[in-house]
DSSP file (Angstrom, degrees, kcal/mol; ACC not computed):
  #  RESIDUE AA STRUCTURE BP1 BP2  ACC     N-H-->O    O-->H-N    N-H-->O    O-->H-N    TCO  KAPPA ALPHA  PHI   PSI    X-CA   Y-CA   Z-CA
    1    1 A X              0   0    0      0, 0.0     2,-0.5     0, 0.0     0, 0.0   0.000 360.0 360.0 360.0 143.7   60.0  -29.7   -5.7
    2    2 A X        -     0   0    0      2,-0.0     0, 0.0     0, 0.0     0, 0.0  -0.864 360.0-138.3-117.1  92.5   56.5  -29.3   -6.9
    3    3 A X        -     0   0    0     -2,-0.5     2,-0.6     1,-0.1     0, 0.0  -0.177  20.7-159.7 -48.4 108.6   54.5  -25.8   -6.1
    4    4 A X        -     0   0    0      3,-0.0    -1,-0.1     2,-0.0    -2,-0.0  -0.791  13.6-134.7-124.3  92.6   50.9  -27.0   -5.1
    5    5 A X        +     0   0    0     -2,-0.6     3,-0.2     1,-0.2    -2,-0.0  -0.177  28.0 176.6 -38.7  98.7   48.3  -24.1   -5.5
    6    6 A X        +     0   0    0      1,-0.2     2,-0.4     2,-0.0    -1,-0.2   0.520  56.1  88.0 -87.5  -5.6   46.1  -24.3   -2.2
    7    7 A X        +     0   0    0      2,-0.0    -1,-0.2     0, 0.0    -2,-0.1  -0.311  60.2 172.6 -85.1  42.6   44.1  -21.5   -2.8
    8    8 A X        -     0   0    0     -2,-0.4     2,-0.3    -3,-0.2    -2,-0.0   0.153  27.9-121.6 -50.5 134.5   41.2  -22.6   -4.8
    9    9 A X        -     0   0    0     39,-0.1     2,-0.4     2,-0.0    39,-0.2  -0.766  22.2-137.6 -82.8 139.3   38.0  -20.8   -5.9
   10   10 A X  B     -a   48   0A   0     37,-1.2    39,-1.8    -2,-0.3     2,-0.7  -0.896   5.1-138.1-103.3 143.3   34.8  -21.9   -5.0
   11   11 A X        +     0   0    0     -2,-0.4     2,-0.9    37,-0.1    37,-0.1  -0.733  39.4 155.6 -81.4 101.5   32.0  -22.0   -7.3
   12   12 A X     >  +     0   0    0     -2,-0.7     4,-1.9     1,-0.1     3,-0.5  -0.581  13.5 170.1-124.1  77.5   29.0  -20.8   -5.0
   13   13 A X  H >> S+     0   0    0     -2,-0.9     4,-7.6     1,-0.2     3,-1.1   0.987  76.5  58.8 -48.7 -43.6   26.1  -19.1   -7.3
   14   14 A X  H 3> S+     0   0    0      1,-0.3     4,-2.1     2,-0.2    -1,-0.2   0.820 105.5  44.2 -57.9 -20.5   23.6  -19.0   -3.9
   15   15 A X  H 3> S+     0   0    0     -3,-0.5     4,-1.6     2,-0.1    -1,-0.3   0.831 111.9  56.2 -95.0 -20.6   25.6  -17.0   -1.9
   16   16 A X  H <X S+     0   0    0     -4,-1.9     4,-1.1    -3,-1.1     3,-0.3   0.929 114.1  43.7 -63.1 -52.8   26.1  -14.7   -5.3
   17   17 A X  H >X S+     0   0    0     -4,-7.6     3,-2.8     1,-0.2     4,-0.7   0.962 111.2  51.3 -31.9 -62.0   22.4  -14.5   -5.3
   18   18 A X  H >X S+     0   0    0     -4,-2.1     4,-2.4     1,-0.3     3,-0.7   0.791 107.9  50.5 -59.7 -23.6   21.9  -13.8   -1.6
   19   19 A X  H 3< S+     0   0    0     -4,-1.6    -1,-0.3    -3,-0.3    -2,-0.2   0.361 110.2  51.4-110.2   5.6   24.3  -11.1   -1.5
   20   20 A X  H << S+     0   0    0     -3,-2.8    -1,-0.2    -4,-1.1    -2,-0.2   0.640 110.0  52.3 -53.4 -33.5   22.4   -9.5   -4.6
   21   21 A X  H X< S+     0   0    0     -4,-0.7     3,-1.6    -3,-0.7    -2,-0.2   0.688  94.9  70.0 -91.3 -43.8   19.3  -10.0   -2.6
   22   22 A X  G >X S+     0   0    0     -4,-2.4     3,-2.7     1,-0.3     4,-0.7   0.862  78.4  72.4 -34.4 -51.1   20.7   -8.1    0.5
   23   23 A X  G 34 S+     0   0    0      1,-0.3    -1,-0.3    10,-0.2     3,-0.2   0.643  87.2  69.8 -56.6  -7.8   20.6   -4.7   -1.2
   24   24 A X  G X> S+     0   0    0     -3,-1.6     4,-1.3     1,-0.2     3,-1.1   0.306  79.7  92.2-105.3  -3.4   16.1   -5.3   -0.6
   25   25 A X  T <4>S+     0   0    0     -3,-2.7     5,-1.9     1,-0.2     6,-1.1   0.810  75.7  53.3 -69.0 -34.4   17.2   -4.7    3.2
   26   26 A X  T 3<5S+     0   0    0     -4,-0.7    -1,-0.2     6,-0.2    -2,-0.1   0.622 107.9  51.9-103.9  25.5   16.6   -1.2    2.9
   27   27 A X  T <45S+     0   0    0     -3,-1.1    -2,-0.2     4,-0.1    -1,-0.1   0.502 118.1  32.6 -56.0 -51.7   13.3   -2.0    1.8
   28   28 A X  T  <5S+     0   0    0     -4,-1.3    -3,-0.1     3,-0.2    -2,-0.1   0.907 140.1  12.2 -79.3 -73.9   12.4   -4.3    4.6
   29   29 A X  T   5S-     0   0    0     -4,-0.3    -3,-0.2     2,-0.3     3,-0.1   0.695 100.3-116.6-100.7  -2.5   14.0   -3.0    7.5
   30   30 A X  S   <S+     0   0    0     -5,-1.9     2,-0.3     1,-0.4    -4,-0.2   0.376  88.9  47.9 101.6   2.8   15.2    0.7    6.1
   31   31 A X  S    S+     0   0    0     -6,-1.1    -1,-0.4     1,-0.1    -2,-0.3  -0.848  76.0  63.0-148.7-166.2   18.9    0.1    6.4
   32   32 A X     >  +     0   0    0     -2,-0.3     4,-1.4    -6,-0.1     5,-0.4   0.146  67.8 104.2  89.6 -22.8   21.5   -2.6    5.5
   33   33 A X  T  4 S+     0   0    0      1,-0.2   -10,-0.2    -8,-0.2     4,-0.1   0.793  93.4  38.7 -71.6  -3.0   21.2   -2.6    1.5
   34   34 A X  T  > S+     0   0    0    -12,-0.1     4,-1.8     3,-0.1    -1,-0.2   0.893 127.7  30.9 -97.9 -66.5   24.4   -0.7    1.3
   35   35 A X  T  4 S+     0   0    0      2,-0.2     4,-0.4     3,-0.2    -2,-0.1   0.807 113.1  54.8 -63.6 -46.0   26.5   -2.5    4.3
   36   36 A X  T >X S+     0   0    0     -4,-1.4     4,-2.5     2,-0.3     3,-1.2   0.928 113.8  44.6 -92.2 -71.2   25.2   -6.1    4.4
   37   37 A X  H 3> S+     0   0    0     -5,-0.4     4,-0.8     1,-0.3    -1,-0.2   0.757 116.1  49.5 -23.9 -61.5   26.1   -6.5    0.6
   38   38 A X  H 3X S+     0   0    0     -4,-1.8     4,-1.3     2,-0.2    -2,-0.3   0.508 105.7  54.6 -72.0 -24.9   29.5   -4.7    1.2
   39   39 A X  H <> S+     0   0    0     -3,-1.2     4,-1.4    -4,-0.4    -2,-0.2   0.948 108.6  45.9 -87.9 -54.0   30.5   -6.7    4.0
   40   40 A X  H  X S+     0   0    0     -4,-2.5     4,-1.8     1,-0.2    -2,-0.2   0.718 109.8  57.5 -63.6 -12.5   30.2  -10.0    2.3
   41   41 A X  H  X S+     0   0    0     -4,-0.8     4,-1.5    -5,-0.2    -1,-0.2   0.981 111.8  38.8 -55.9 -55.8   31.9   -8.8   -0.6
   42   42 A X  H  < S+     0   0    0     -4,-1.3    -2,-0.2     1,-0.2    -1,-0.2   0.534 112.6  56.1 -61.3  -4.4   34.6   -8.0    1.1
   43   43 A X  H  < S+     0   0    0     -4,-1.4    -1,-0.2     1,-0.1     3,-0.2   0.885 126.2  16.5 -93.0 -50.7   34.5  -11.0    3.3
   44   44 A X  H >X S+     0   0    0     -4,-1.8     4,-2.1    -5,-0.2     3,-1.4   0.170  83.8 110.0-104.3  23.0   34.5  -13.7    0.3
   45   45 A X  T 3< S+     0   0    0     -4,-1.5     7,-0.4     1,-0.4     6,-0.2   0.922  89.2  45.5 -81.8 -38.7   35.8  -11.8   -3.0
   46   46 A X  T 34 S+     0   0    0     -3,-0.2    -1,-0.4     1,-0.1     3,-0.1   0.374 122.2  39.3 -91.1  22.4   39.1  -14.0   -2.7
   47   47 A X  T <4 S+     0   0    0     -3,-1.4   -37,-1.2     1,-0.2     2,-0.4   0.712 103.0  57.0-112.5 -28.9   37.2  -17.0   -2.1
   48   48 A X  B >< S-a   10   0A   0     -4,-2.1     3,-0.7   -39,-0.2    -1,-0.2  -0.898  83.9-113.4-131.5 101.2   34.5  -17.4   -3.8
   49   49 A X  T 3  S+     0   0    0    -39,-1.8   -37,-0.1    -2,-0.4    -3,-0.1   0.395 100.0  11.6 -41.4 123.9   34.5  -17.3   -7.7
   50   50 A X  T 3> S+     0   0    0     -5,-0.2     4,-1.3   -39,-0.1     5,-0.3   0.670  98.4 113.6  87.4   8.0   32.6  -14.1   -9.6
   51   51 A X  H <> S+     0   0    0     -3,-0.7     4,-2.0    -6,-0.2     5,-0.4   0.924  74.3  47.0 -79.7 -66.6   32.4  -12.3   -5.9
   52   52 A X  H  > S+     0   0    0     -7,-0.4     4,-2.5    -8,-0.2     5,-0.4   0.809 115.0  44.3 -53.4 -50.9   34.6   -9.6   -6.7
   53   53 A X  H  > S+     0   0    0      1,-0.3     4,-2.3     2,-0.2     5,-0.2   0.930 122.7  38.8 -46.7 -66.1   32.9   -8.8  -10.1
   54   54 A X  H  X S+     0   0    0     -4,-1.3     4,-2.3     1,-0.2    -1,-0.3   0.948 116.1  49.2 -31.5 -71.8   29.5   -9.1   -8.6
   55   55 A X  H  X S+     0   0    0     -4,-2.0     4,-1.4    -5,-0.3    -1,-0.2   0.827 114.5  46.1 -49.1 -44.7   30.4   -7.4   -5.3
   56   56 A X  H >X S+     0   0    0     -4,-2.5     4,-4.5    -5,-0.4     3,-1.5   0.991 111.5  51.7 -58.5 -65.6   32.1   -4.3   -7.4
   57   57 A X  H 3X S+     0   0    0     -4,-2.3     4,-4.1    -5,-0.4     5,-0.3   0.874 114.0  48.9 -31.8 -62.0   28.8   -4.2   -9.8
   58   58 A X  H 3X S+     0   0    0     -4,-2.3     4,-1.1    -5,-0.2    -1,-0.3   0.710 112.4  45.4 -48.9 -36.1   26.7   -4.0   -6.1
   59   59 A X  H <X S+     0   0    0     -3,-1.5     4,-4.2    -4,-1.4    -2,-0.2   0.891 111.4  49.4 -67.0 -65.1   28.7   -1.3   -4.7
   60   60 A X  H  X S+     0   0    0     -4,-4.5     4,-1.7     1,-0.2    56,-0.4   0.898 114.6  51.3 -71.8 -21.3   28.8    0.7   -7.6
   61   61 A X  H  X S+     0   0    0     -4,-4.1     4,-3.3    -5,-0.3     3,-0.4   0.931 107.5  42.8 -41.8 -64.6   25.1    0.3   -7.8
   62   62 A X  H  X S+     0   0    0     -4,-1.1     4,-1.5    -5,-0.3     5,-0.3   0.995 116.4  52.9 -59.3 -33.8   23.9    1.1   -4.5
   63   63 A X  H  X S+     0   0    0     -4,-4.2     4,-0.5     1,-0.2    -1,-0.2   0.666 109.4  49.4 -81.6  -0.6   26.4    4.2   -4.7
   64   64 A X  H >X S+     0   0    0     -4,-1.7     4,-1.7    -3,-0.4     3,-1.2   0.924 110.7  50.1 -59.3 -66.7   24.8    5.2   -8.2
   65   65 A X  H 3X S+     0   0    0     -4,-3.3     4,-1.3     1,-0.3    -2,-0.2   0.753 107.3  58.4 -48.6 -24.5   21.3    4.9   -6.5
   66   66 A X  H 3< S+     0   0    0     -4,-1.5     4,-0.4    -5,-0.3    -1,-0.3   0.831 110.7  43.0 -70.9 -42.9   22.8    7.2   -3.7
   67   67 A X  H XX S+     0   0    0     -3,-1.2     4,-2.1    -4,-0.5     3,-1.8   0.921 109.2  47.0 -76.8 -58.6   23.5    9.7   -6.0
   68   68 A X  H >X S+     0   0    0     -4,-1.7     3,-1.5     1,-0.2     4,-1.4   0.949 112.5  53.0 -41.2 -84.5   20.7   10.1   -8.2
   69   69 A X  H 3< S+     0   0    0     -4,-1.3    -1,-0.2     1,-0.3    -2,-0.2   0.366 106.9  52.8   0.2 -37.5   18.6   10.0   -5.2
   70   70 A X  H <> S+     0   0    0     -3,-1.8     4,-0.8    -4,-0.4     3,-0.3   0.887 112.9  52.7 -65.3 -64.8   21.0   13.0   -3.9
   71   71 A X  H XX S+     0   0    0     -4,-2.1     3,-1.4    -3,-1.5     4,-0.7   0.939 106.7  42.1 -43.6 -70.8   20.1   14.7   -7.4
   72   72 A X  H 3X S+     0   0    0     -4,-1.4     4,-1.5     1,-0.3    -1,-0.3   0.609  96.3  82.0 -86.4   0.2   16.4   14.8   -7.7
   73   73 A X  H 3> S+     0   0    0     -5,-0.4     4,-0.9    -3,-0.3    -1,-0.3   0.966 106.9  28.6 -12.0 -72.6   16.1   15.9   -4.1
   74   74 A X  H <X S+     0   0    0     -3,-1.4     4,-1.7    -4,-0.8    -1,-0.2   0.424 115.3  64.2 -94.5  -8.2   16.7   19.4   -5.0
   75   75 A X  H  X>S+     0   0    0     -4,-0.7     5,-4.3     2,-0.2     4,-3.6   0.785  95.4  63.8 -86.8 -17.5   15.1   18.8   -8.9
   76   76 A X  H >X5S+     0   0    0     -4,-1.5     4,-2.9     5,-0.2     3,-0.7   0.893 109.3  38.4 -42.6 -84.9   11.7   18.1   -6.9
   77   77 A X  H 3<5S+     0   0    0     -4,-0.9    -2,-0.2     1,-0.2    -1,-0.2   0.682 124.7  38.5 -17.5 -65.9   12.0   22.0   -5.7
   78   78 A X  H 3<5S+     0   0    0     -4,-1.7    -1,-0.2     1,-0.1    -2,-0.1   0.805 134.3   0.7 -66.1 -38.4   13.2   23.3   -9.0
   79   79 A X  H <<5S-     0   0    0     -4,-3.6    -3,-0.2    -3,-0.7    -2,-0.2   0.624  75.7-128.4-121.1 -26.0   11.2   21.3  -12.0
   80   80 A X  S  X<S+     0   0    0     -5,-4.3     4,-0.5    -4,-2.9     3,-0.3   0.448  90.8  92.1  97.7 -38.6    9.0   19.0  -10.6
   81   81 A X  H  >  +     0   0    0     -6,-0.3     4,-1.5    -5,-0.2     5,-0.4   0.768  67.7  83.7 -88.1 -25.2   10.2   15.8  -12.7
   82   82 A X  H  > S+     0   0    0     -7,-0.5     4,-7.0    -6,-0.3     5,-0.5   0.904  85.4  65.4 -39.2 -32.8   12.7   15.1   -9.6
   83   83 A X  H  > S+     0   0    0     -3,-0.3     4,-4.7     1,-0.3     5,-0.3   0.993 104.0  36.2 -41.4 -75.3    9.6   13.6   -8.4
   84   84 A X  H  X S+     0   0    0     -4,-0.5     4,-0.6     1,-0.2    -1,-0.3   0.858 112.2  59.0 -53.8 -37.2    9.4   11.1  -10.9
   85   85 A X  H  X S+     0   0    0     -4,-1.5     4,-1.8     1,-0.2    -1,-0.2   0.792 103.6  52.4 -58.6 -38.4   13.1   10.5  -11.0
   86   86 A X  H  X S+     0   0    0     -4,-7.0     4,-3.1    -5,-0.4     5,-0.3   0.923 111.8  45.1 -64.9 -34.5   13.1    9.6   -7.4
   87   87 A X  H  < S+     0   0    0     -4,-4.7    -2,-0.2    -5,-0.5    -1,-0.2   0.614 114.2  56.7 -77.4 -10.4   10.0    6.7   -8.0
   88   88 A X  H  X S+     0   0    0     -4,-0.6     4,-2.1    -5,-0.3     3,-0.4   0.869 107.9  40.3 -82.2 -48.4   12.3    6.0  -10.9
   89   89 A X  H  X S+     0   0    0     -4,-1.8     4,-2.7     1,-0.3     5,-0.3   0.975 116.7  50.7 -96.0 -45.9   15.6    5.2   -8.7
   90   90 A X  H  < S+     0   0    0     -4,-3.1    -1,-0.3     1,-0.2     4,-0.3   0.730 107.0  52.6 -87.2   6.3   13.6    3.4   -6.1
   91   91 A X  H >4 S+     0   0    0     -3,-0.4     3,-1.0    -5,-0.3    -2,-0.2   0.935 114.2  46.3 -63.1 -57.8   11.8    1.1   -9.0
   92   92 A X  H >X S+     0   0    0     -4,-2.1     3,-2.4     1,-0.2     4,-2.0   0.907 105.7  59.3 -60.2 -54.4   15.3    0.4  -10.1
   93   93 A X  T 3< S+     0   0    0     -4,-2.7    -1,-0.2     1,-0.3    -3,-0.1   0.616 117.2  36.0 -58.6 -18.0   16.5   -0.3   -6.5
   94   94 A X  T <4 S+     0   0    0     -3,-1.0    -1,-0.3    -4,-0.3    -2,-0.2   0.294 117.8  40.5-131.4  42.8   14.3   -2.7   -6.4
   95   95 A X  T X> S+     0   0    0     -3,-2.4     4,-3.1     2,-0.1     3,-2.0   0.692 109.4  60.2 -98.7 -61.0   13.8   -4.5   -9.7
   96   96 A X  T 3< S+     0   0    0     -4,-2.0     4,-0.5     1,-0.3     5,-0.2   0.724  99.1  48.7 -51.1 -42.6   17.5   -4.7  -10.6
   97   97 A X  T >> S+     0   0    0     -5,-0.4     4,-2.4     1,-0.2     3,-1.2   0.838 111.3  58.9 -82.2 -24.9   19.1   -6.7   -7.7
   98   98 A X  H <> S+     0   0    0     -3,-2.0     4,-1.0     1,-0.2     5,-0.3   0.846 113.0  36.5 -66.4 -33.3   16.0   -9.5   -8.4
   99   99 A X  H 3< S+     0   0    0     -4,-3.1    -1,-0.2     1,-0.2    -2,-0.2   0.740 116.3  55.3 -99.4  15.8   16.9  -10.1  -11.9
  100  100 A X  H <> S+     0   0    0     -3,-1.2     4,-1.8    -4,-0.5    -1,-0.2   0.721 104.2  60.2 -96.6 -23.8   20.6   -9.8  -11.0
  101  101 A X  H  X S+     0   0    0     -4,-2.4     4,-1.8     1,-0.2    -2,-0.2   0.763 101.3  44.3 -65.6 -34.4   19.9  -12.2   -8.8
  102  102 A X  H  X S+     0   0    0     -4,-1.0     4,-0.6    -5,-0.3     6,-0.2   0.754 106.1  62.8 -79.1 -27.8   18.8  -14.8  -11.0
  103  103 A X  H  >>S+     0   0    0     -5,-0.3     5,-3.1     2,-0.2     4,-0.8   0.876 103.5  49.0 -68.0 -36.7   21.4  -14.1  -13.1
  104  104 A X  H ><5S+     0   0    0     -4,-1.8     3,-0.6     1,-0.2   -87,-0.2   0.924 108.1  55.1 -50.7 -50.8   23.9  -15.1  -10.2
  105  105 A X  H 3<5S+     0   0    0     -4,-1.8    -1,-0.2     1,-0.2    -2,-0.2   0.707 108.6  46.4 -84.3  -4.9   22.1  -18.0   -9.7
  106  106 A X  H 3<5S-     0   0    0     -4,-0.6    -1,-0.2    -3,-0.1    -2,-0.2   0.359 114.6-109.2-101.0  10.7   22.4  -19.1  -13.4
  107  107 A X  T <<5S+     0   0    0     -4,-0.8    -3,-0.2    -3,-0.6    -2,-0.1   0.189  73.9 133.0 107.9  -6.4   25.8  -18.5  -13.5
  108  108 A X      < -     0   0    0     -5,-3.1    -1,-0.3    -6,-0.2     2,-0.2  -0.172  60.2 -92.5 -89.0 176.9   25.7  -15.3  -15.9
  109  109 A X        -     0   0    0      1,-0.1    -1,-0.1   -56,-0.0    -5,-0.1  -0.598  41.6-104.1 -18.9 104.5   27.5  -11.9  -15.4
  110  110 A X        +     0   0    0     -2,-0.2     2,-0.5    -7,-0.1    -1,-0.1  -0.151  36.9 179.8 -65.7 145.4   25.8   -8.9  -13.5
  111  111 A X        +     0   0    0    -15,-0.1     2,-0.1    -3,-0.0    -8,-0.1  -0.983   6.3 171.4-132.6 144.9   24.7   -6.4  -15.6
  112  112 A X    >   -     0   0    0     -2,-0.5     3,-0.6     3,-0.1    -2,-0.0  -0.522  25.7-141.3-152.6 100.5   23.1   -3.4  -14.0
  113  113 A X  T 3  S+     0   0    0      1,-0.2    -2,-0.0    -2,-0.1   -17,-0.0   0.474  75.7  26.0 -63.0-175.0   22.5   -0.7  -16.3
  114  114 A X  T 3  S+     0   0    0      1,-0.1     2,-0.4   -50,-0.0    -1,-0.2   0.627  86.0 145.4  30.9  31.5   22.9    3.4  -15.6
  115  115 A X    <   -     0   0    0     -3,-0.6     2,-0.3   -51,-0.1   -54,-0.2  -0.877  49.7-134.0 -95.0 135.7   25.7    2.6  -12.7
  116  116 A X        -     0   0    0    -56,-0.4     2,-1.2    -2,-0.4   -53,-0.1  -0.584  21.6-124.6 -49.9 105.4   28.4    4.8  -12.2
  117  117 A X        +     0   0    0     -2,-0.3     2,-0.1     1,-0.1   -60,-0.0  -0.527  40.9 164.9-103.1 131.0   31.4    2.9  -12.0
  118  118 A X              0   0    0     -2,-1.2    -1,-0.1   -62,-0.1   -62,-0.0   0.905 360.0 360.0 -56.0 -97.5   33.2    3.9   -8.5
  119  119 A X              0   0    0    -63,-0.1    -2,-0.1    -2,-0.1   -62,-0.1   0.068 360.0 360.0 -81.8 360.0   35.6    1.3   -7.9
């Protein structure tokens, strides 16, 4: 008897893209970059080839940005550079998922520097 592997990966760069591209929802409409992202990992990461790596990458990303973001809150008060550090994390928040996205869509690896890695 012969074992026949039904479970196949699909190769799907555009949906790697889009779900890079999701995290710019709490740009647009002020919520969603976090959730939107998180739900489609979790929805296609056994399905769809390079989702968990991606999806993980996204996660620990937004929850990096979270943090930092947490941080220079209270460095505004104290120093004064929090300032900058916040116009820094939301520069990042929205550079990095466009060129990660293009990486997605050429097949490459995400790379998204100064993330924390969660999970």
């Amino acid at each position: 008897m012969e074992l026949v592997n039904q479970h196949v990966l699909r190769k799907d760069n555009t949906l790697l893209s889009i779900t890079h591209l999701t995290q710019l929802l709490s740009y647009v409409i002020g919520f969603g970059g976090f959730l939107v992202p998180l739900v489609i990992w979790l929805s296609a990461k056994n399905n769809v080839e390079g989702m968990d790596e991606h999806g993980r990458a996204i996660v620990n990303f937004q929850l990096s940005l979270l943090l930092y973001a947490i941080i220079s809150i209270p460095a505004i008060l104290l120093f004064g550079l929090g300032l900058l550090t916040l116009f820094g994390v939301i520069a990042l928040g929205f550079i990095l998922p466009i060129v990660n996205a293009v990486k997605a869509g050429n097949g490459e690896p995400p790379s998204y520097f100064l993330t924390i890695k969660f999970i």
